[in-house]
N, C-alpha and C positions, 0 to 999 in steps of 0.2 A: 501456556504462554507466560513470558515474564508480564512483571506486573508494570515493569516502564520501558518503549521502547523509543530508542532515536530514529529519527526521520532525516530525511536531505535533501527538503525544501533547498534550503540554504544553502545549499553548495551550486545547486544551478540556478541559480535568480531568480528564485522565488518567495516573494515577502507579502503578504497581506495587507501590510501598512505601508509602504511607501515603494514605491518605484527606483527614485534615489538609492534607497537603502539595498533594494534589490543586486539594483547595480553595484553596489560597492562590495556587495558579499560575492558576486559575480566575477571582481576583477581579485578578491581576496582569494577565492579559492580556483583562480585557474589553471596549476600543477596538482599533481595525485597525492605529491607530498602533502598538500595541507590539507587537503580531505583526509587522508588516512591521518594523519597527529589528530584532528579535531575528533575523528571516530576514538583515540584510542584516549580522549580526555574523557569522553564519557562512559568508554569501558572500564577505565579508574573509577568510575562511579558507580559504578554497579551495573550496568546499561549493558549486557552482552547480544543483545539483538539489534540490530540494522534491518528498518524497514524502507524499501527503496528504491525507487522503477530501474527498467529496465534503458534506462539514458546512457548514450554510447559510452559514454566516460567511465561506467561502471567496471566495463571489460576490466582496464587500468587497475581500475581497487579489487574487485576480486583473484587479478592474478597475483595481487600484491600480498593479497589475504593467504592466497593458496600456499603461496612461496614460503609463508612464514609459517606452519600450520603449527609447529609449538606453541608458537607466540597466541593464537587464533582459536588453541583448540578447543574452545569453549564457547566460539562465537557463532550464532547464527546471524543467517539474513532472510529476510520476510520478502520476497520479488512482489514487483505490484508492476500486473502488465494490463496488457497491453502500453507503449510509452507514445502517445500516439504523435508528439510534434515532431517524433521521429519520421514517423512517417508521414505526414503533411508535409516536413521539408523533402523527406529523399523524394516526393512525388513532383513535389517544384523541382529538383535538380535534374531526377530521372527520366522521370514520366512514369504510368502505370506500370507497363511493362517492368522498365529498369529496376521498380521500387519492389517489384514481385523477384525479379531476378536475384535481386541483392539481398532480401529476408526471408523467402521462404525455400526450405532445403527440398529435398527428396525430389519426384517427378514430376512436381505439381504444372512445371511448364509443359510439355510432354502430355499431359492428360489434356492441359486445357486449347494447347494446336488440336489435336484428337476431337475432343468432345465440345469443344469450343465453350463458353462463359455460360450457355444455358447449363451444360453436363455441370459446371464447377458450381453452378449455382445452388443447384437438387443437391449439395452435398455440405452442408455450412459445418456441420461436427468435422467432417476430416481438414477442412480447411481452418477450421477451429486448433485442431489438435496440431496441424502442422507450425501454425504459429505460435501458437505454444512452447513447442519443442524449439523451435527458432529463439524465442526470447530469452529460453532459459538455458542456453549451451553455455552464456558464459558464466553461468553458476554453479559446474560440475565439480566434485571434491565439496564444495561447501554445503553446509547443515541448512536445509533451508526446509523446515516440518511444516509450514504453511505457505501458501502461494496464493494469492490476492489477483482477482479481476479487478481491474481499474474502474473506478465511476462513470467514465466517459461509454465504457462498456455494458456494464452493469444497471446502468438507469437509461443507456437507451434501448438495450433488450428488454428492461421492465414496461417500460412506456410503450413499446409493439408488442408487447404482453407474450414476447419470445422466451417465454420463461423454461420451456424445452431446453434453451444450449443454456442458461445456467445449471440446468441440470447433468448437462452432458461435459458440463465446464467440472464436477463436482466430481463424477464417477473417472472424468479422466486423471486428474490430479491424481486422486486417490489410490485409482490402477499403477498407475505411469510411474507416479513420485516416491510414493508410500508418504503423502505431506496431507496435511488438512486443507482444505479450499476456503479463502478467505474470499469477502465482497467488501469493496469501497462502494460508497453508495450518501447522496445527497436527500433520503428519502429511507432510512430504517426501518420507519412502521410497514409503509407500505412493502418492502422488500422481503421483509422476516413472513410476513402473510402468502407472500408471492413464493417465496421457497415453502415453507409448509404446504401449500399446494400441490408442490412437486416431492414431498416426503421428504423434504432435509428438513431438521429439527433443531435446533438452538446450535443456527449455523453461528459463524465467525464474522461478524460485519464491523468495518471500521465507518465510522460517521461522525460528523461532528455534533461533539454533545458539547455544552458551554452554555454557560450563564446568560449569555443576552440572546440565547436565538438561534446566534447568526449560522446562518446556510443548513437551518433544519426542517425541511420541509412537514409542513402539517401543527407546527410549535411546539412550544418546552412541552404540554399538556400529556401529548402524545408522545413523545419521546420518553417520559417520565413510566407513563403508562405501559410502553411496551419493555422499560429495562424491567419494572415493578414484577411483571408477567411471569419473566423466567424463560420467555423464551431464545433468549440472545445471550452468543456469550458477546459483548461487545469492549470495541476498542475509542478511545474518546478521541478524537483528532479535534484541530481547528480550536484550541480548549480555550485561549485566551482570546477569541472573538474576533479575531483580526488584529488584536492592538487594543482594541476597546475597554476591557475587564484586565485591572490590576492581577499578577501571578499569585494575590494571596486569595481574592477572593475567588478566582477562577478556579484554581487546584481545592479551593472548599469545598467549593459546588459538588467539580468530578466526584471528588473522593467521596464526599457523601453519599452519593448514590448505589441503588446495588446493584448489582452484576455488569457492572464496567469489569470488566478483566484486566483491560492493560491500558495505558494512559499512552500516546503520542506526541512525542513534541520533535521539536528541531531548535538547534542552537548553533550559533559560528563562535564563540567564547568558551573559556575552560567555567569561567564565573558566570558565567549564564545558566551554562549546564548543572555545574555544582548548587547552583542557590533550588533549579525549578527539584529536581532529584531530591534535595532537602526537604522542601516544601509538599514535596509527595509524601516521601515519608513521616510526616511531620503531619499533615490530616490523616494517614494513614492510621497509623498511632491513634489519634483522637475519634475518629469513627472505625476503631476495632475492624480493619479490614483485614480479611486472613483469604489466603489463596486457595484457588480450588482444589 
C-alpha cells in the first residue's frame, strides 16, 4: 500500500466539523469535473491511490478515469463498500423489492419468488458475494488491489459475533479480485482478535488512530497496544480528531507510531492537500519511517 492515501469525504458532504462547511464543499463539488481536478491536485503530490465508496457519483469519475488510462496509469482505487445511504434512500424511493431489483444482478429475484426469503436467508455468503459483485462493476479496467468492507458492515457483523462472513468476505475478494480485503471498523482491537479467530493474520484495517481518542473504541492505550503487537497492517483515518488536533501535532502522533501503513485524509483545496502531504513527509523523515 502507498504510504498516503486520499479520501472523498469531501466531495459528498461529509465534514466532521461543521455542517455549514459540509454543505459548501457539497454545492463546491456538484459536477465530476471538480472531483476529478481535486483528485488530480493530489496526484501532483504524490497521492496515486483514491480510497472511496461506492456513491453513485463514482460511476462518473471512474469512467472518466478509464477514458484517460495514459493519464491514470498509475492510479489505483481502494472501493469501501457496502455505500449503505445508497441503499436507505433507493429503499425510501423503491421499496424492498425495487431496491433488490435495481442493485442486485444475476437471478437473485427468480430464486427468492421460488424459495421465498426463508431459502435467501440460509444463504448470506451468496447474497454476500452478489453484492459485492454489484458494487464493484463500476470499477472494471481500474487497479483496485484492495477492497474495504465498510464499518457500518464490519462492526455490525462483529457485534453478532458473525465473524464467518467476514471470513467469507476475505476468501471472496481474494478468489474473485486477485485484491487484498480490507475492514473499516470503529473498534480495531477488538476486530484484529476477531479475524485471528478466523485465521486472517495481520489483516488490512482502516480505523481511526489520532491524538485525542476520538471514535476509538477501547482508548489510545489499546489501540497503541495492538499497532505495538505487529498484528495489523493498519491505515490511520479520522487523524485530525474531527477538527480538534492542529495538522502539526496530529501528523506527529500518526507518524510516530509503528505499523500504520498508510495515513488517510481528505482535502477540497490544492493548499490543503500540499501542506497535510508535506507534513507527512516531514515527521516521516524525523521518525525514520521506511516502507514495508
Amino acid at each position: 500500500m502507498n504510504r498516503i492515501l486520499f479520501g472523498d469525504n469531501q466531495f459528498f458532504g461529509v465534514n466532521h466539523v461543521s455542517d455549514e462547511k459540509a454543505r459548501q464543499q457539497s454545492m463546491r463539488f456538484k459536477d465530476d469535473a471538480s472531483i476529478l481536478h481535486t483528485i488530480d491536485h493530489a496526484i501532483e503530490e504524490g497521492c496515486n491511490t483514491f480510497m472511496c465508496t461506492t456513491h453513485d457519483r463514482m460511476l462518473n469519475i471512474a469512467n472518466l478515469i478509464r477514458n484517460d488510462s495514459e493519464k491514470y496509469d498509475d492510479f489505483e482505487i481502494y472501493p469501501c463498500l457496502p455505500y449503505a445511504h445508497k441503499y436507505a434512500n433507493a429503499v425510501t424511493e423503491l421499496g424492498i423489492m425495487g431496491t433488490i431489483k435495481q442493485y442486485v444482478p444475476g437471478n437473485f429475484i427468480g430464486s427468492l419468488f421460488k424459495g421465498g426469503y426463508a431459502l435467501v436467508s440460509k444463504d448470506h455468503v451468496k447474497m454476500m458475494e452478489l453484492m459485492i459483485d454489484a458494487e464493484l462493476k463500476m470499477f472494471r479496467g481500474i487497479q483496485t488491489p484492495v477492497i474495504f468492507l465498510q464499518n457500518v458492515i464490519t462492526d455490525l457483523l462483529l457485534g453478532l459475533g458473525m465473524t464467518d462472513l467476514l471470513k467469507a468476505f476475505d476468501e471472496y475478494i481474494r478468489k474473485k479480485y486477485n485484491a487484498e480485503p480490507g475492514y473499516i471498523t470503529m473498534n480495531m482491537p477488538k476486530l484484529v482478535d476477531a479475524l485471528a479467530g478466523q485465521g486472517i493474520y495481520r489483516p488490512i484495517v482502516c480505523s481511526s488512530i489520532n491524538y485525542e481518542g476520538f471514535r476509538m473504541s477501547g482508548g489510545i492505550g489499546l489501540y497503541e497496544q495492538t499497532l505495538k503487537s505487529g498484528r495489523v497492517r493498519a491505515i490511520a483515518m479520522q487523524v485530525f480528531s474531527g477538527g480538534a488536533t492542529s495538522p502539526e501535532k496530529a501528523l506527529e502522533y500518526v507518524c510516530s507510531l509503528p505499523n500504520v501503513s498508510s495515513i488517510l485524509f481528505g482535502a477540497s483545496s490544492k493548499e490543503n492537500i500540499h501542506e497535510t502531504v508535506s507534513l507527512i513527509h516531514h515527521y516521516d523523515k524525523k521518525y525514520h519511517y521506511k516502507t514495508a
